[in-house]
C-alpha positions as protocol buffer text, in pm:
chain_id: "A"
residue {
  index: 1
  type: UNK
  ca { x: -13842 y: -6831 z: -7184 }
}
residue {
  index: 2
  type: UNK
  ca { x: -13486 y: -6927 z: -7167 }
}
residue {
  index: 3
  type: UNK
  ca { x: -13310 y: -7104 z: -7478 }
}
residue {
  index: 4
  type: UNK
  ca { x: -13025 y: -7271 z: -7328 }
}
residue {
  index: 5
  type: UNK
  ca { x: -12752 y: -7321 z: -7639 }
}
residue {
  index: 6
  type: UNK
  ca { x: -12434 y: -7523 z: -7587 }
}
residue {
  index: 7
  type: UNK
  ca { x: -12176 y: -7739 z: -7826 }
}
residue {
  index: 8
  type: UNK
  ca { x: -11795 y: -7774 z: -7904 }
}
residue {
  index: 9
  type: UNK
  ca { x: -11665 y: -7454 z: -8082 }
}
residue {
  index: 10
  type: UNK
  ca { x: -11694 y: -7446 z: -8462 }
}
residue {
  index: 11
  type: UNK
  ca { x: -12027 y: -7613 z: -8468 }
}
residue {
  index: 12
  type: UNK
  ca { x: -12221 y: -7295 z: -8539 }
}
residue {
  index: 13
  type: UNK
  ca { x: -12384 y: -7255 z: -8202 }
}
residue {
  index: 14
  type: UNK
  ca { x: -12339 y: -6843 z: -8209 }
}
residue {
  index: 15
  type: UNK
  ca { x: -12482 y: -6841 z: -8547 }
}
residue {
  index: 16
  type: UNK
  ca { x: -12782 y: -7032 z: -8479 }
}
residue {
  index: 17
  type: UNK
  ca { x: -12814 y: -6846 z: -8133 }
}
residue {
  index: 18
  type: UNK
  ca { x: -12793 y: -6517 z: -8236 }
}
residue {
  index: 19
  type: UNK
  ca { x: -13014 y: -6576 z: -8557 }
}
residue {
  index: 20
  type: UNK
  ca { x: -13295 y: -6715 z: -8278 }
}
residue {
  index: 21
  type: UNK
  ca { x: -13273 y: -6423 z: -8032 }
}
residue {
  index: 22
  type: UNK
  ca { x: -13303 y: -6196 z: -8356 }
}
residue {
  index: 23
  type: UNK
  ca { x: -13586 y: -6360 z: -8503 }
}
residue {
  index: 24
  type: UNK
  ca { x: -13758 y: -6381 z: -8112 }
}
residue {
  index: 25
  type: UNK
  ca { x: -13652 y: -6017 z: -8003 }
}
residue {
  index: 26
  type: UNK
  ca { x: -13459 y: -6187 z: -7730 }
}
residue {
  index: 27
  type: UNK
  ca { x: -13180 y: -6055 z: -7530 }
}
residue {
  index: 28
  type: UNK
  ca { x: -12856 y: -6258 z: -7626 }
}
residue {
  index: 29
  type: UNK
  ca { x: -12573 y: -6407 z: -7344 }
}
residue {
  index: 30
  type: UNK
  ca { x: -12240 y: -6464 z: -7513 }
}
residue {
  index: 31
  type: UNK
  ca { x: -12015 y: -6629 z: -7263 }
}
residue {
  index: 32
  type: UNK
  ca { x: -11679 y: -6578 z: -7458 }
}
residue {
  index: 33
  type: UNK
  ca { x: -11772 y: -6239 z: -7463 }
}
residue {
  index: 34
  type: UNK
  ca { x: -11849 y: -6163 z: -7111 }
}
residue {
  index: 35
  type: UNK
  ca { x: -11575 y: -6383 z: -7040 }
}
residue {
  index: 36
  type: UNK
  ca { x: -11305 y: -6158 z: -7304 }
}
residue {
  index: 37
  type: UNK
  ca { x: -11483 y: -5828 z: -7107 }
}
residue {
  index: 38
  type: UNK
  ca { x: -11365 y: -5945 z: -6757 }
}
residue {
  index: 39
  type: UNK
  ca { x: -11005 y: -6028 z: -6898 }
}
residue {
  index: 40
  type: UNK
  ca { x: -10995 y: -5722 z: -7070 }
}
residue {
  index: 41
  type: UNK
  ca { x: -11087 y: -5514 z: -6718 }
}
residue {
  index: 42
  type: UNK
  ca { x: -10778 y: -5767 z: -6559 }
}
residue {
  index: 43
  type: UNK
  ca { x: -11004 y: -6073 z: -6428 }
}
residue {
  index: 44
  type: UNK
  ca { x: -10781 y: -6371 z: -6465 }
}
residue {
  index: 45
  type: UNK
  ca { x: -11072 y: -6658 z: -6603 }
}
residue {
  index: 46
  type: UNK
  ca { x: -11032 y: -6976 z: -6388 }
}
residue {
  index: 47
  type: UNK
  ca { x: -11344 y: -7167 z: -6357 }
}
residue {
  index: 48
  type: UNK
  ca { x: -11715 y: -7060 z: -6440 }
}
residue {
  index: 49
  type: UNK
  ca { x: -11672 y: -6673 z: -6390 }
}
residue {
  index: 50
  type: UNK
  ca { x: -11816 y: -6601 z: -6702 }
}
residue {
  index: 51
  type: UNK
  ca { x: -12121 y: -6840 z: -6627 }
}
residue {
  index: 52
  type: UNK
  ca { x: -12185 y: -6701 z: -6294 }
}
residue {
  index: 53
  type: UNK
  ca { x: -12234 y: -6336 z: -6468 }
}
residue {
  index: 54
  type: UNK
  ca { x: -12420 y: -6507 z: -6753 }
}
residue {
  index: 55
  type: UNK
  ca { x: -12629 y: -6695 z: -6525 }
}
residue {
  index: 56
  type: UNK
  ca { x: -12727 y: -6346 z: -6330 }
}
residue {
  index: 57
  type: UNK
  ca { x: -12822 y: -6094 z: -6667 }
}
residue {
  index: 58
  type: UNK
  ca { x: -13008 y: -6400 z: -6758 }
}
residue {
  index: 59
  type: UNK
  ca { x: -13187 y: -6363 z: -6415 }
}
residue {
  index: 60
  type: UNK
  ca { x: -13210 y: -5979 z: -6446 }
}
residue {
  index: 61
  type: UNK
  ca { x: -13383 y: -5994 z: -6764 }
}
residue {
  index: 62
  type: UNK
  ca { x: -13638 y: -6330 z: -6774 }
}
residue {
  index: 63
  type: UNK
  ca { x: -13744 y: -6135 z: -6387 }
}
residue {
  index: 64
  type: UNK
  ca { x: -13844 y: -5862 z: -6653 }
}
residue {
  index: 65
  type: UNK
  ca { x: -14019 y: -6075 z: -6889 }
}
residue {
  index: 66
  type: UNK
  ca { x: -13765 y: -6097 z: -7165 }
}
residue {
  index: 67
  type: UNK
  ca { x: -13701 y: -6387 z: -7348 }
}
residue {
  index: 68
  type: UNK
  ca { x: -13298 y: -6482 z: -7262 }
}
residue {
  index: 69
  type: UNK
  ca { x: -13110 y: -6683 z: -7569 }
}
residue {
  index: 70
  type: UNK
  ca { x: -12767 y: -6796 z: -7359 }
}
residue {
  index: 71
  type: UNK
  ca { x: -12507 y: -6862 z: -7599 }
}
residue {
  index: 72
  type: UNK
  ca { x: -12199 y: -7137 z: -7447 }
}
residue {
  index: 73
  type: UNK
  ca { x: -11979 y: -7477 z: -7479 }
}
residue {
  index: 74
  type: UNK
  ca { x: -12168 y: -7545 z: -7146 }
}
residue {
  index: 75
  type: UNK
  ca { x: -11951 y: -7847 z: -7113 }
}
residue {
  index: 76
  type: UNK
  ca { x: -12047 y: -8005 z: -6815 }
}
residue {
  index: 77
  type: UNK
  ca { x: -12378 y: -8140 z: -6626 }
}
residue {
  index: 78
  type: UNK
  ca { x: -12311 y: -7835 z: -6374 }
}
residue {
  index: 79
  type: UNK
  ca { x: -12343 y: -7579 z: -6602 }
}
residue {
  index: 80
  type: UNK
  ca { x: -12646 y: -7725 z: -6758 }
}
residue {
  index: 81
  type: UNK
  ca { x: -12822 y: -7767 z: -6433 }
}
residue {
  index: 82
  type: UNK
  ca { x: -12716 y: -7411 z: -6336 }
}
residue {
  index: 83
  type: UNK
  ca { x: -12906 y: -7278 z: -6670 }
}
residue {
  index: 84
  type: UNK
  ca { x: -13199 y: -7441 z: -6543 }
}
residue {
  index: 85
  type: UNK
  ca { x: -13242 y: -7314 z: -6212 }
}
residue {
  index: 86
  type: UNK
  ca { x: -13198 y: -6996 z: -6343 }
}
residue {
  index: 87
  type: UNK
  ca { x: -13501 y: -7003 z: -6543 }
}
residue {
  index: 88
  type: UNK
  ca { x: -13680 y: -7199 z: -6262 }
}
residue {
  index: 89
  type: UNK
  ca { x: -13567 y: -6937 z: -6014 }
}
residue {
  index: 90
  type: UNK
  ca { x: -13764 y: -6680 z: -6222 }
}
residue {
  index: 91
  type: UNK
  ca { x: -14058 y: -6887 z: -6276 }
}
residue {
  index: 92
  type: UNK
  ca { x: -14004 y: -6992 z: -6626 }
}
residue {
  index: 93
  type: UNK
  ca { x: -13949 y: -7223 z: -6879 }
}
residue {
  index: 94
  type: UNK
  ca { x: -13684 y: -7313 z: -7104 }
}
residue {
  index: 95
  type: UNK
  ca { x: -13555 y: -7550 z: -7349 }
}
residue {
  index: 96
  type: UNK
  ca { x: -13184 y: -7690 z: -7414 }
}
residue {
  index: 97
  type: UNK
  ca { x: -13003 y: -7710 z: -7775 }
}
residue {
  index: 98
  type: UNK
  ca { x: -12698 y: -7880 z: -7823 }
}
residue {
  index: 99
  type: UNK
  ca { x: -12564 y: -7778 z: -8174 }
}
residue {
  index: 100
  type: UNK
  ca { x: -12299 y: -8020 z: -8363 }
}
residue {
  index: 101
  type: UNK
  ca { x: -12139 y: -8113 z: -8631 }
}
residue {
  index: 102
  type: UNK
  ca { x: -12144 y: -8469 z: -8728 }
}
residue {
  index: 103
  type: UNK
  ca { x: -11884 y: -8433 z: -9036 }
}
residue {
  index: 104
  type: UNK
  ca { x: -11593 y: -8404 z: -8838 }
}
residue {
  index: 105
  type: UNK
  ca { x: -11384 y: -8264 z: -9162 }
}
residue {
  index: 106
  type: UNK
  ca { x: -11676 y: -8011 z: -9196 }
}
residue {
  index: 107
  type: UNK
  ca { x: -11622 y: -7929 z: -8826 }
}
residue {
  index: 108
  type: UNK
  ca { x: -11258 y: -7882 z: -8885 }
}
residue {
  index: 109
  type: UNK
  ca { x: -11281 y: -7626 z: -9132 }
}
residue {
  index: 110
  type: UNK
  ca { x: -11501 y: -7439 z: -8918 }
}
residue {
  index: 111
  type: UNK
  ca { x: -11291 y: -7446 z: -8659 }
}
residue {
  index: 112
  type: UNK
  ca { x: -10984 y: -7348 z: -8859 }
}
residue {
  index: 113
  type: UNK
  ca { x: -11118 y: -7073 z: -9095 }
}
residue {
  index: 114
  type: UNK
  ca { x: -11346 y: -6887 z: -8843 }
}
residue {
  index: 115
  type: UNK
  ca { x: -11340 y: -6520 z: -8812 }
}
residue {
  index: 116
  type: UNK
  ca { x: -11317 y: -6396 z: -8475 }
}
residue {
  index: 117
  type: UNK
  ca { x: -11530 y: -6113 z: -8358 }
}
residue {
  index: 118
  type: UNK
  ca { x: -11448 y: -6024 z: -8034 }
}
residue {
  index: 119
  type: UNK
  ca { x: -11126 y: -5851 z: -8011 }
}
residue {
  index: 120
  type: UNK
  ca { x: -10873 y: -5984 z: -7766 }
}
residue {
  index: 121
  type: UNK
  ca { x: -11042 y: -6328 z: -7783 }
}
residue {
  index: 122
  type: UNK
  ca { x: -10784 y: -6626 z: -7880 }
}
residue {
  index: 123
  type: UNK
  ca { x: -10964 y: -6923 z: -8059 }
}
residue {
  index: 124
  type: UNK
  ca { x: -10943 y: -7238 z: -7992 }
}
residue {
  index: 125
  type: UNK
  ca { x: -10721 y: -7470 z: -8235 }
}
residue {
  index: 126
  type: UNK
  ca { x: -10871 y: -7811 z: -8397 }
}
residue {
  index: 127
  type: UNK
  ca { x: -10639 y: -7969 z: -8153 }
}
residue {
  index: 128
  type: UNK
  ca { x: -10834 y: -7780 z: -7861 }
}
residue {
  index: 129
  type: UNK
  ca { x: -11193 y: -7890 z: -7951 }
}
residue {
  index: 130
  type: UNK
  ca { x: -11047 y: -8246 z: -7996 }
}
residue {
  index: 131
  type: UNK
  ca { x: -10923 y: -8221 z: -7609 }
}
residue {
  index: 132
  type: UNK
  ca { x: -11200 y: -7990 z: -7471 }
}
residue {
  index: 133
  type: UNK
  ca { x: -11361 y: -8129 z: -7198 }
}
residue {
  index: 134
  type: UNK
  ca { x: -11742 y: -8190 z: -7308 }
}
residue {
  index: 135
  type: UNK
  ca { x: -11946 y: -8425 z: -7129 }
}
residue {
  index: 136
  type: UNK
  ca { x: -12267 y: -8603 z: -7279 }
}
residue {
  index: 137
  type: UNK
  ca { x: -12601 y: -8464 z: -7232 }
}
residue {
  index: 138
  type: UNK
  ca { x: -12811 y: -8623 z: -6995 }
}
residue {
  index: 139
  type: UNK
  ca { x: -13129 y: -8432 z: -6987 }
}
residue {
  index: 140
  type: UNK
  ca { x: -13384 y: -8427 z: -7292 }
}
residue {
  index: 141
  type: UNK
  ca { x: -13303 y: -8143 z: -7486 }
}
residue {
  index: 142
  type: UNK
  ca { x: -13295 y: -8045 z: -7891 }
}
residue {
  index: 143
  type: UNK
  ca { x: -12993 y: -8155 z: -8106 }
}
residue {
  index: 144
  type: UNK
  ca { x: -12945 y: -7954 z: -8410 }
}
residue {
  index: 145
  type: UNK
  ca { x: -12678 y: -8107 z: -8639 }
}
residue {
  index: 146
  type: UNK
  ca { x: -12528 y: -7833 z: -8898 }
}
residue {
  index: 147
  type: UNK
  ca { x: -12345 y: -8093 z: -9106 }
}
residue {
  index: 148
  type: UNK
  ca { x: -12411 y: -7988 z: -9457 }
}
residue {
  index: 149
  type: UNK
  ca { x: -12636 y: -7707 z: -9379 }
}
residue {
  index: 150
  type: UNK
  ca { x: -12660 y: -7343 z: -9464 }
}
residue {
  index: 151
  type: UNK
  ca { x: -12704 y: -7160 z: -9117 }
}
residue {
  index: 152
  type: UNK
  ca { x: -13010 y: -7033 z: -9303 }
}
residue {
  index: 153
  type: UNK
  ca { x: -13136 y: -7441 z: -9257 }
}
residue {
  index: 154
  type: UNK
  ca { x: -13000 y: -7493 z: -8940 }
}
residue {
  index: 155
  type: UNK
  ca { x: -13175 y: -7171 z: -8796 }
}
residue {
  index: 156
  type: UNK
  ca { x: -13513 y: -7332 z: -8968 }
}
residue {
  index: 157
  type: UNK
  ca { x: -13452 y: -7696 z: -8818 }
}
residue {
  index: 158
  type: UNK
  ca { x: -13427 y: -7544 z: -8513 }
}
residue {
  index: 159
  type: UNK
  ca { x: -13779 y: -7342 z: -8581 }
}
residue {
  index: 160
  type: UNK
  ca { x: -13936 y: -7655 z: -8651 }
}
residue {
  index: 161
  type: UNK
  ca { x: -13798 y: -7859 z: -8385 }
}
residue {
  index: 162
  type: UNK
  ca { x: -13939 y: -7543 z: -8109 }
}
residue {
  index: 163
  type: UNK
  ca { x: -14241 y: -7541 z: -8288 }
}
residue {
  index: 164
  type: UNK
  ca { x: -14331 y: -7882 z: -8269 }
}
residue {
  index: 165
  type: UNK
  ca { x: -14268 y: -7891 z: -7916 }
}
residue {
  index: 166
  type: UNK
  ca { x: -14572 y: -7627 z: -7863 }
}
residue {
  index: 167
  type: UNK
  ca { x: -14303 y: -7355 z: -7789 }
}
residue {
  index: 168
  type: UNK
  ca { x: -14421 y: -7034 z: -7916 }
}
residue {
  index: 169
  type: UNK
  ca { x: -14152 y: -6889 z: -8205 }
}
């Protein structure tokens, strides 16, 4: 099974992500951290580089049976689509989650009081998510909003939501 996560930065997408690929035993695909690795080795980051390595250790590991949780802003319809033929390549299913944050001063203070735990990365400002490039969601797929929320009730929203879908968590 492949959990395809996306949403603006600051809405608590890693959180939620890595919580689920805990609580499933699932491997776990950062892009800002694949993408950080390949500038740190001299890779200048142009494009979808860090989806195209994300999209193949997602491959490597749902061909061995492991349950993939892929962890990204996936912006665009193109990056969404690519997530799904990735699981479809390997014969399995997956579901989409777009995480947000409908209280946009909540959102804000996420954005501007997050820690950063990957050295090297640089965060994104407020002003950044406000001009990111993020196009609507076209596909069914799961919205979790965090808005008011511990991460401890986001991550059992999301449960729910999976579980009443008839996907096994």
């Amino acid at each position: 099974m492949l959990y395809i996560f996306g949403g603006l930065p600051g809405t608590g997408k890693t959180t939620l992500s890595m919580r689920l690929a805990q609580d499933l035993g699932a491997l776990h695909v950062r892009i800002d951290t694949i993408e950080q690795a390949l500038r740190d080795s001299g890779v200048r980051i142009e494009g979808g580089e860090g989806y195209v390595v994300g999209y193949r250790v997602a491959k490597d590991n749902l061909r061995l049976g492991r349950d993939v949780v892929v962890d990204s802003v996936n912006p665009w319809a193109v990056t969404r689509y690519e997530w799904r033929e990735t699981a479809r390549g390997q014969g399995t299913t997956f579901v989409e989650i777009e995480v947000v944050c409908s209280d946009r001063s909540e959102h804000r203070r996420r954005v501007e009081s997050r820690s950063n735990d990957i050295p090297g990365l640089t965060l994104p400002t407020w002003n950044d998510v406000l001009n990111r490039e993020y196009h609507p969601w076209e596909e069914d797929h799961i919205v979790i909003d965090t808005a008011g929320q511990t991460p401890r009730q986001s991550v059992a929203a999301l449960h729910w939501v999976i579980k009443s879908m008839g996907i096994g968590v």
